[in-house]
C-alpha positions in Angstrom: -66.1 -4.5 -65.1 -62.3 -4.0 -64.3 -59.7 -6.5 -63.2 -61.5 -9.6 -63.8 -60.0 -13.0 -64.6 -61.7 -15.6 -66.8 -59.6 -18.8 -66.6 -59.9 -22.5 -66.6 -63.1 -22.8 -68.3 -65.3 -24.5 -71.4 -67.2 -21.6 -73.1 -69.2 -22.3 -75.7 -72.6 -20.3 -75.8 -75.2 -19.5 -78.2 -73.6 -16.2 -78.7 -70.3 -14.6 -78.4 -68.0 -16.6 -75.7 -66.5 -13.7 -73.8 -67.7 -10.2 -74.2 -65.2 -6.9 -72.2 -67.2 -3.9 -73.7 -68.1 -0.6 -72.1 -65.4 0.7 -70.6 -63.8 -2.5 -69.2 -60.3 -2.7 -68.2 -57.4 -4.7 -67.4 -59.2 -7.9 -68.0 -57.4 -11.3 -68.1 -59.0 -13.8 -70.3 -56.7 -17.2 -69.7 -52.9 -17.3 -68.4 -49.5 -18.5 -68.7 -50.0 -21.5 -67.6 -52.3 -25.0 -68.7 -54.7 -24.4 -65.8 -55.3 -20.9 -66.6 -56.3 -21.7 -70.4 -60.0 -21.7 -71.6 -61.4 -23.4 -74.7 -63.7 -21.0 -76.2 -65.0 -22.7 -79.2 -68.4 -23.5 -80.7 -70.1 -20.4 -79.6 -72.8 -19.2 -81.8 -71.3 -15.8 -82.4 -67.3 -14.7 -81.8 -65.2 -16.5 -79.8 -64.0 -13.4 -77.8 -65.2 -9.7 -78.1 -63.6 -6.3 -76.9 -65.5 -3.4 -78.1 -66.1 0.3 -77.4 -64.3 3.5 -76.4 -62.5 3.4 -73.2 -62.3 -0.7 -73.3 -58.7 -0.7 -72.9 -55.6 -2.4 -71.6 -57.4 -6.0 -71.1 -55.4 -9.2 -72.1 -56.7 -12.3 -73.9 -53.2 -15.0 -73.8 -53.0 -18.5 -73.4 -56.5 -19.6 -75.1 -57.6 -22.1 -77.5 -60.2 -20.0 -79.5 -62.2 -22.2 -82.3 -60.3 -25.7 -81.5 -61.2 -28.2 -79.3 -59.5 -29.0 -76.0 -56.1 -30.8 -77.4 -55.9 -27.8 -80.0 -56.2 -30.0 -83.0 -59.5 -30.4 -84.0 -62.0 -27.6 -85.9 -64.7 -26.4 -83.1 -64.5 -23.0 -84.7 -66.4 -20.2 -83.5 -69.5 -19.6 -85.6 -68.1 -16.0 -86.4 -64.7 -14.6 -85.4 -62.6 -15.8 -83.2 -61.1 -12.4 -81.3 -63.3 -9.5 -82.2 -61.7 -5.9 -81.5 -63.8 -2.9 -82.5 -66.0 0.3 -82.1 -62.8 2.3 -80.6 -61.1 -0.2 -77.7 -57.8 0.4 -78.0 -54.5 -0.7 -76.1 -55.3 -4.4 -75.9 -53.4 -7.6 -76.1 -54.3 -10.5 -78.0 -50.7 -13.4 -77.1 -47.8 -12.2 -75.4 -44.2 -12.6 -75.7 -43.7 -16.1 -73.9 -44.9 -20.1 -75.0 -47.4 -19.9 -72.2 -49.4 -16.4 -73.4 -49.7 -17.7 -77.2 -53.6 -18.6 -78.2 -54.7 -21.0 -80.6 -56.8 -18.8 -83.1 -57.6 -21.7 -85.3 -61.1 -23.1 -87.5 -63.4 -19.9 -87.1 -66.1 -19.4 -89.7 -64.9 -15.9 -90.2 -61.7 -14.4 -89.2 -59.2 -15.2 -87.0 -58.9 -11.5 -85.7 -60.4 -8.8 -86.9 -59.4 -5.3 -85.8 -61.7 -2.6 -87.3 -63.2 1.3 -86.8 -61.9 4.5 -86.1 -60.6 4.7 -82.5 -59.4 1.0 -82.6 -55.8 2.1 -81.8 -52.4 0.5 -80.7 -54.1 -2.9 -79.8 -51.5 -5.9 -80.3 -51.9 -9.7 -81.6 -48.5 -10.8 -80.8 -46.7 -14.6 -80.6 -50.1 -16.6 -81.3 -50.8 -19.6 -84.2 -53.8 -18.2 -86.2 -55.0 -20.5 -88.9 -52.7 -24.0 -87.5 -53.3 -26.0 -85.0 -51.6 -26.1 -81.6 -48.4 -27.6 -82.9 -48.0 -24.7 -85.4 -47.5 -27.4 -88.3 -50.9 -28.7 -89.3 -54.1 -26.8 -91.1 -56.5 -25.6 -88.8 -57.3 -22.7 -91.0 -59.8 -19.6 -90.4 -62.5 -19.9 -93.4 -61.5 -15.8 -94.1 -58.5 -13.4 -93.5 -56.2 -14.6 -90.2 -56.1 -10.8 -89.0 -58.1 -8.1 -91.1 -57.7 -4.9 -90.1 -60.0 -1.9 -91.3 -62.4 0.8 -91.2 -59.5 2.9 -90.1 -58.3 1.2 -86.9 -54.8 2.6 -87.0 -51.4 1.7 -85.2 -52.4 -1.8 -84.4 -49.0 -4.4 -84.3 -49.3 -8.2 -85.5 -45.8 -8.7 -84.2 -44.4 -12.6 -83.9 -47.6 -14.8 -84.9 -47.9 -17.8 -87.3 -50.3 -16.9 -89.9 -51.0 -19.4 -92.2 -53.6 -21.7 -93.8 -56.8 -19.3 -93.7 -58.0 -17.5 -97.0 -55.9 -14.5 -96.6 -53.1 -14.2 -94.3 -53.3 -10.2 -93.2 -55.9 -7.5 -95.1 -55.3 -4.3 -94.3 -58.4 -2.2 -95.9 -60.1 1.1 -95.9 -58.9 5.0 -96.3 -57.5 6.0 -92.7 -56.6 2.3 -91.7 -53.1 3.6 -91.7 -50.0 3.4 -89.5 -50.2 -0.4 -88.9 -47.1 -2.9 -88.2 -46.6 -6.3 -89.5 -43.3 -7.9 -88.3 -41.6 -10.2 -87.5 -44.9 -13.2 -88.6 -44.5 -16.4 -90.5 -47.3 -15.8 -93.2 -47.8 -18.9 -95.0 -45.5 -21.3 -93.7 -44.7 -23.7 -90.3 -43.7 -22.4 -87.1 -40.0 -23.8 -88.3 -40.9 -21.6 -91.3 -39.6 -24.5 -93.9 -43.0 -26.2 -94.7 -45.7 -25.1 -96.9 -49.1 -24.1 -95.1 -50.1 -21.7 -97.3 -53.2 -19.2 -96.8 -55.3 -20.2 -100.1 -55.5 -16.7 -101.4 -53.1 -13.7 -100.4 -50.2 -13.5 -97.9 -50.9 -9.9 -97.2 -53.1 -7.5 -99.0 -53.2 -3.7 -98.4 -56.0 -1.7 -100.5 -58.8 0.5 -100.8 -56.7 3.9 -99.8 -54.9 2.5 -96.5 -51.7 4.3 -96.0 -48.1 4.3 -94.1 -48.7 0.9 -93.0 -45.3 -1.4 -92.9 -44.7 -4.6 -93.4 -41.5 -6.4 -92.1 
């Protein structure tokens, strides 16, 4: 389906929350403002999922993904809590305004995960993934914030807090190359003073990806 709006709404399903797959496009999962958020936390499988060739140019911004409704609390997602794969390319995950950041906080997995070949030029831009909605407290993701791999190449993580999950940002696997990482506090506060560490790396790059930048 193209040009849908999900907006407003409790999901939490035995499954995945919110699945765009098959060719779906220009989606809009949430909103600028309050009214247009969903809390989509406590499903069974990923919080939200966009997967397959030709599921492009759909938006997920303004969500609480894996907290509950005041943002604060774990609900996390039983798996991940956005979910990009098996060649969708072009998406957004935030936005460049207060009112498109998501809370990407407390899943069992990771906070994103971008992965395959195909999974091209998507964007996770100006959310909190691993606080809670404040951007001050732990709300971390039990593995990597974003992990990108299985060659999913020229993907930007552009303007998020990443902090307090196991590993801020993997980037993994021989043709995950070309990816950006700018711009992100990794590790620390929104204010960027305090200490929220991730409990293992900040950002790891290995096993042959190349041409990837950070900062």
């Amino acid at each position: 389906a193209d040009d849908c709006r999900i907006q407003g709404l409790f999901i939490t399903n035995f499954d995945n929350g919110v699945v765009i797959r098959e060719g779906g496009q220009f989606n809009i999962v949430g909103g600028k403002g309050v009214g247009y958020r969903n809390v989509i936390s406590g499903n069974g499988g990923s919080g939200v999922q966009i997967s397959d060739s030709g599921t492009n140019n759909n938006k997920v911004c303004g969500n609480y993904i894996g907290t509950d409704v005041n943002g604060t609390a774990d609900l996390g997602n039983s798996r991940k809590g956005v979910w990009i794969w098996e060649g969708s390319r072009s998406n957004t995950i935030g936005g460049t305004t207060e009112g498109e950041r998501n809370v990407i906080s407390g899943n069992d997995e990771e906070g994103v995960l971008i992965a395959d070949i195909g999974t091209d030029n998507n964007v996770i831009s100006g959310n909190y993934i691993g606080t809670d909605v404040t951007g001050t407290a732990d709300l971390g993701n039990l593995y990597e914030g974003v992990y990108i791999g299985g060659g999913a190449r020229s993907n930007t993580i552009e303007r998020n807090v990443i902090s307090s999950n196991n590993t801020g940002v993997r980037i993994k696997n021989t043709g995950t190359d070309g990816n950006i990482v700018i711009g992100n506090f990794i590790g620390t506060d929104v204010s960027g003073t305090a200490d929220l560490g991730n409990s293992w790396n900040g950002v790891s790059i290995l096993e042959g990806a190349r041409s990837n930048t950070i900062g």
